[in-house]
Structures are given as C-alpha cells and as structure tokens.
N, C-alpha and C positions, 0 to 999 in steps of 0.2 A: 496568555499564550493561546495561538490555534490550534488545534487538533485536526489536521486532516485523515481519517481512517476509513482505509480499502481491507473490506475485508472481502477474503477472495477461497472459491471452493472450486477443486480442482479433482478430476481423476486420482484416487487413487495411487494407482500407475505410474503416474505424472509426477508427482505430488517430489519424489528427491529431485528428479532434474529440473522444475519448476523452480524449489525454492533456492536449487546452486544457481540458476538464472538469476534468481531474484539477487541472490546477495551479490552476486560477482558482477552482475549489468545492470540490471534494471531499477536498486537502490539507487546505488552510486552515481549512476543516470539524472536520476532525481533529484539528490543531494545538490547535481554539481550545477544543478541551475540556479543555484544560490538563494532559494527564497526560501529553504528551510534551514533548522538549525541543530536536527536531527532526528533520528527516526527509532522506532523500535517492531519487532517480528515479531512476529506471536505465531503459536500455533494451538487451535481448538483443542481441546479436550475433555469440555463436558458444557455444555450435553455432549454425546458424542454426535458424532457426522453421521449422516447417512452411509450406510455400507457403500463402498465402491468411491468413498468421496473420502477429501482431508479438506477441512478449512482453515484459513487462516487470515492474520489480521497485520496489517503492515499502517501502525502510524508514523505520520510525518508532522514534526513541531514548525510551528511558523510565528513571526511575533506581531502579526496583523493581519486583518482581512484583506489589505492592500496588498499586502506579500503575495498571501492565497488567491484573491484575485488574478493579480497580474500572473502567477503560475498557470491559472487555469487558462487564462487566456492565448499566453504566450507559446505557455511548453508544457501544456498537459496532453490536447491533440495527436500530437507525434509522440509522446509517451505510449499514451496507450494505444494508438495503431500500431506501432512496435508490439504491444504484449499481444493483442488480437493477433494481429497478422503470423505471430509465432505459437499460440495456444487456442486459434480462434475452435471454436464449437468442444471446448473441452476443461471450460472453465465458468464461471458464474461470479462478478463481482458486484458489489454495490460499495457505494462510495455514501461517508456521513461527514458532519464536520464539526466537529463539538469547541469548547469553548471551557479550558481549563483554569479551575479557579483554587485548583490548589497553591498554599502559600510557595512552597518548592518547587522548581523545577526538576523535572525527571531526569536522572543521570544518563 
C-alpha cells in the first residue's frame, strides 16, 4: 500500500474552520477521485507547534504508484489550487509519500 502524506500547518486562528473544510470538502474531494482507498487526520501534538501555529497530517491510502501517479497528474493540480486559493499565505504544507509495509491494513 501507498502512503500519500500532507502534512499541513496552519494559523492558529484558522486551524477549526481549516479542518471543518477539510473534512466536509476537501477529503471527500480527494476520495471521490477514486485512486484512494482511504484516508486518515491527524492532528500534531508533540513536539508541540510553534505558538500561533496547529499542524496537522492528512494521509491518503493508495494501492500503487500507478494510482498515485495518475492522481498527481490528473487531479492533484486543481486540488490544491482550490486549498491555495482558499488559505493562500496562511498555511505551509509539504507533501511525503511512503511506502507501507505493514502486514494490516489500516482501518
């Protein structure tokens, strides 16, 4: 299984109407482009965040590179100009992509 993880750090301030965004549009967004197979939230709690800041960590499951490619290429662009365009200069993300080798799948 792929691991694609955004983890993303956000005002403060921001930080509850960010993540009601996130779960009520911008997951389900993601989801419904069909190359994942599900996702999980997170949010930072240690180390802590920089004052004024909340970070947080949004994986999406995939079951090939092929998958994640074609996401990246297809409908990731308009993904994230959607989140720019709605939190541009008041957030910081970086995107990893790992490669899970656990026997289980994650619930």
């Amino acid at each position: 299984m792929i691991v694609y993880s955004v983890t993303v750090m956000v005002e403060a301030g921001l930080a509850d109407e960010w993540m009601q965004w996130m779960r009520d549009v911008h997951i389900p967004d993601v989801l419904a482009t069909g190359y994942f197979t599900g996702h999980r939230l997170q949010r930072l709690v240690f180390p802590e965040p920089d004052e004024g800041q909340q970070t947080f960590n949004i994986q999406y499951f995939c079951e090939s590179y092929e998958a994640y490619n074609c996401y990246q290429k297809e409908q990731a662009p308009r993904l994230q100009a959607e989140h720019n365009a709605r939190y541009k200069d008041r957030f910081v993300a970086f995107r990893t992509l790992l490669e899970d080798l656990s026997v289980e799948a994650p619930h």
